[in-house]
Phi, psi and omega in degrees: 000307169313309161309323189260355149285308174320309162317279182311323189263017146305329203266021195253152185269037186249143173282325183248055145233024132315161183303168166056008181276177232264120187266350194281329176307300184318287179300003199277304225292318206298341187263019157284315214281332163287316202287307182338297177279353165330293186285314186298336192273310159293340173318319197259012198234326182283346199265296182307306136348320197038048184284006210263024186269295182319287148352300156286356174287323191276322177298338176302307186286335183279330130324335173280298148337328080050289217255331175303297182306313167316316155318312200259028169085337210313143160326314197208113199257347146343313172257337143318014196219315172280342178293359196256304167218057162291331179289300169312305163334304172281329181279338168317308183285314184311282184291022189255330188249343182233039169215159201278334186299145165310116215301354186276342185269334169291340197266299188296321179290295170308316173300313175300319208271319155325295182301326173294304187262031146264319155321312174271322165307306196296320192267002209293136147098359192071050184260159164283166205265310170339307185305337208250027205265316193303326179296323177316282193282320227005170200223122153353273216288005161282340179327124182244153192308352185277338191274302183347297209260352146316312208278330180314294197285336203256108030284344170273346157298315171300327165292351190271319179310295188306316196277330182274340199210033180300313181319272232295312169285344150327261196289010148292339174253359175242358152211147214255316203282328164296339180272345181276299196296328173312342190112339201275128161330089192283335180275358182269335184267018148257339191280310160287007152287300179308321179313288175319298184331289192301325171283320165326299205303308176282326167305317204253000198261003166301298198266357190262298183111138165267006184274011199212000187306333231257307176292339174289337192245075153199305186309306167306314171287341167296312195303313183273012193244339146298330184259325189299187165228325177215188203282327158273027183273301210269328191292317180305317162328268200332285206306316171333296182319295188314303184310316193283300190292300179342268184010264210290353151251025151263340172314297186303295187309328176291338192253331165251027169051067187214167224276099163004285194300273159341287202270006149280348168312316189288293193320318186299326178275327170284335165270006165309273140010281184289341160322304176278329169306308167314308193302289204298337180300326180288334184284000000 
């Protein structure tokens, strides 16, 4: 599988897309070209949701989770970091349905209290904090083909998702007590949102970086909720967007040597921007 991508992107006009040319560049793009649509694609649900605190609440926990795993010796602390937070994703959903607070006050109270005991973990015993600084920024072209093909499967899922229960989580975030009187389980259809959400984030945040994850479920569907007219408009934006900018900001990070993640962040904000100019020229 690997090899016949290495093939198609020979056929690109860059010198380390050539045979035998930087494979680690190779595998960057294909796991751009998975993640992308990934963020763009929850991106229309975190936003229409207003959900995009929570996202960062979940990158929070996933350095907790982080710190856990390092703690407890694991190999690879990654996936301590998605079981802490699928767990969080649920009590998060737990408290949301059975207490009167507001979801922002629910999203700050876990988001402080995540950063305190990933904090209180990283340092327990006077160890430093500094060893986890790489999860902050993440770097791509570290990416290797087996997370390529996690990612994979976790995007055909969220599309399965989507494809099976969109009605539903629609009008679970845009009316709650109505989707309730309809038949749909709502706490379970937030929880398997928040799931997805959580399963991304920790999946992708090795290479993404968390100081910047957060802007990836937020920009694309803003940037495409400015340009749609309806609804399959806005997934199309959201998804394009991501995908075109990831490219051209690993493109960018390779060639002025800068932090990936950062410069799709950046490409996601211009086009944030042509968005709105794209608006008002139409109004």
């Amino acid at each position: 599988m690997m090899e016949l991508w290495y093939r198609l992107v020979s056929l690109l006009p860059f010198s380390w897309a050539e045979a035998g040319g930087l494979t680690f560049m190779k595998n960057a793009l294909l796991a751009i070209v998975v993640i992308s649509p990934l963020f763009g694609l929850l991106s229309t649900m975190v936003v229409t949701d207003r959900m995009s605190f929570f996202s960062d609440a979940l990158g929070h926990s996933a350095f907790t989770g982080i710190a856990i795993g390092a703690l407890c010796g694991l190999s690879s602390p990654m996936w301590a970091a998605a079981a802490f937070a699928l767990v969080l994703s649920a009590l998060f959903t737990w408290v949301r349905y059975h207490t009167d607070l507001h979801s922002d006050t629910v999203i700050g109270v876990f988001s402080s209290t995540a950063v305190a005991l990933g904090i209180f973990i990283a340092t327990l015993g006077g160890g430093s904090f500094t060893k986890f600084n790489a999860y902050l920024v993440g770097d791509i072209l570290s990416v290797e083909p087996g997370m390529i093909g996690l990612l994979a499967v976790l995007l055909l899922l969220v599309a399965l998702l989507w494809l099976t229960s969109f009605d539903r989580l629609l009008l679970t975030s845009i009316h709650p007590a109505l989707a309730g009187s309809r038949g749909v389980r709502v706490a379970l259809q937030e929880w398997l949102f928040t799931a997805a959400i959580a399963l991304v984030v920790t999946l992708s945040m090795t290479w993404v970086g968390l100081l910047v994850i957060n802007s990836l479920l937020v920009l694309p569907a803003a940037a495409g909720r400015n340009l749609a007219r309806n609804v399959r408009q806005y997934h199309l934006f959201s998804i394009l967007g991501a995908l075109v900018c990831g490219v051209a900001g690993l493109f960018l990070s390779y060639y002025v040597g800068s932090s990936t993640g950062a410069c799709v962040t950046l490409c996601l904000a211009l086009y944030f921007l042509l968005s709105i100019l794209g608006r008002r020229a139409r109004a």
